[in-house]
C-alpha positions as CSV (number, residue, x, y, z in Angstrom):
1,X,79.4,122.5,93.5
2,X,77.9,122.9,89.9
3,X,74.7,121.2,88.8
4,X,74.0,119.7,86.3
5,X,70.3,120.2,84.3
6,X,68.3,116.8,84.1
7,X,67.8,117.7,80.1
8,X,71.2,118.0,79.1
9,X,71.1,114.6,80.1
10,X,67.9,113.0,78.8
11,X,69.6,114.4,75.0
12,X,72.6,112.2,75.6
13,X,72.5,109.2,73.4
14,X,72.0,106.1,75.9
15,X,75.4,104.8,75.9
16,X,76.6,108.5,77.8
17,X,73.2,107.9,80.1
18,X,74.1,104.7,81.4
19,X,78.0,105.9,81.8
20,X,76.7,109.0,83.6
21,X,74.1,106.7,85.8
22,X,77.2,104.2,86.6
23,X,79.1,107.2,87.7
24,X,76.0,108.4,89.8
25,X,75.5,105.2,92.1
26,X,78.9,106.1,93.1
27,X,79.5,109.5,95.2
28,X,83.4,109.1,95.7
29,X,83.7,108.7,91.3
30,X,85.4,105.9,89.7
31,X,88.7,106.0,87.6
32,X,88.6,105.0,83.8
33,X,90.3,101.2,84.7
34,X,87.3,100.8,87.2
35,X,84.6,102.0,84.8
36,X,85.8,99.4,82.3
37,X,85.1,96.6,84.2
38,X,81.4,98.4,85.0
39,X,80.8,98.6,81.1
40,X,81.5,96.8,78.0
41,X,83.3,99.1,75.7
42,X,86.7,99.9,74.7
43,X,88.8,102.1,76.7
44,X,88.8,104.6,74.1
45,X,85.4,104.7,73.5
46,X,84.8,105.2,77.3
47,X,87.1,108.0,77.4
48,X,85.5,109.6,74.8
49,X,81.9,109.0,76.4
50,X,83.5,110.8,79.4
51,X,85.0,113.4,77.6
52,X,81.9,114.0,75.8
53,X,80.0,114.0,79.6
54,X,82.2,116.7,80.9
55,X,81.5,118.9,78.3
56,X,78.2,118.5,78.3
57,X,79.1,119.6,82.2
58,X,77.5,116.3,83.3
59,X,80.7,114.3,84.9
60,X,84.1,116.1,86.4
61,X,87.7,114.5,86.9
62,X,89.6,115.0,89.5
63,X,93.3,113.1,89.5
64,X,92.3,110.8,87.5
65,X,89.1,110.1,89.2
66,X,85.7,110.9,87.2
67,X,82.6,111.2,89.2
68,X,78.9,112.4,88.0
69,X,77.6,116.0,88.8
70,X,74.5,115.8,90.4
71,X,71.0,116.6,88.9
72,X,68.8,119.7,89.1
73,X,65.3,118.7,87.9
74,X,63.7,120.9,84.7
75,X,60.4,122.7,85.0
76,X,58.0,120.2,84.0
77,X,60.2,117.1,84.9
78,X,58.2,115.0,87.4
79,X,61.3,114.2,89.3
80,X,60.8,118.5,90.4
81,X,57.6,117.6,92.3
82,X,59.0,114.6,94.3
83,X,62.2,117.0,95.6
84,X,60.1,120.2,96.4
């Protein structure tokens, strides 16, 4: 399974962040309908926040279901330490 890098996601503006941390409480994903009950925005703008997630290869969709790639900690992110 890819990985994604914890800086391509600490340059996202904050709206994609919390989409992507939403996404990441859940490990079996979420379809778009769910996700718009988790976050006040219109549909269209969430599908573009996800589109925008998955090519920042962040998020994946799978039939209709969208679920968050996990994290590989950068050199020098403190999060490294705690996983080593």
């Amino acid at each position: 399974m890819p990985r994604a890098d914890s800086a391509t996601l600490n340059v996202q503006p904050r709206q994609r962040r919390d989409v992507y941390e939403g996404l990441a409480k859940l490990p079996a994903g979420r379809s778009v309908k769910d996700l718009l009950g988790d976050f006040e925005m219109p549909e269209s703008e969430l599908r573009e926040t996800l589109r925008k997630l998955d090519q920042a290869g962040l998020v994946r969709r799978v039939k209709g279901t969208w679920w968050a790639i996990p994290l590989e900690p950068t050199n020098g992110d403190p999060r490294a330490e705690a996983v080593a």
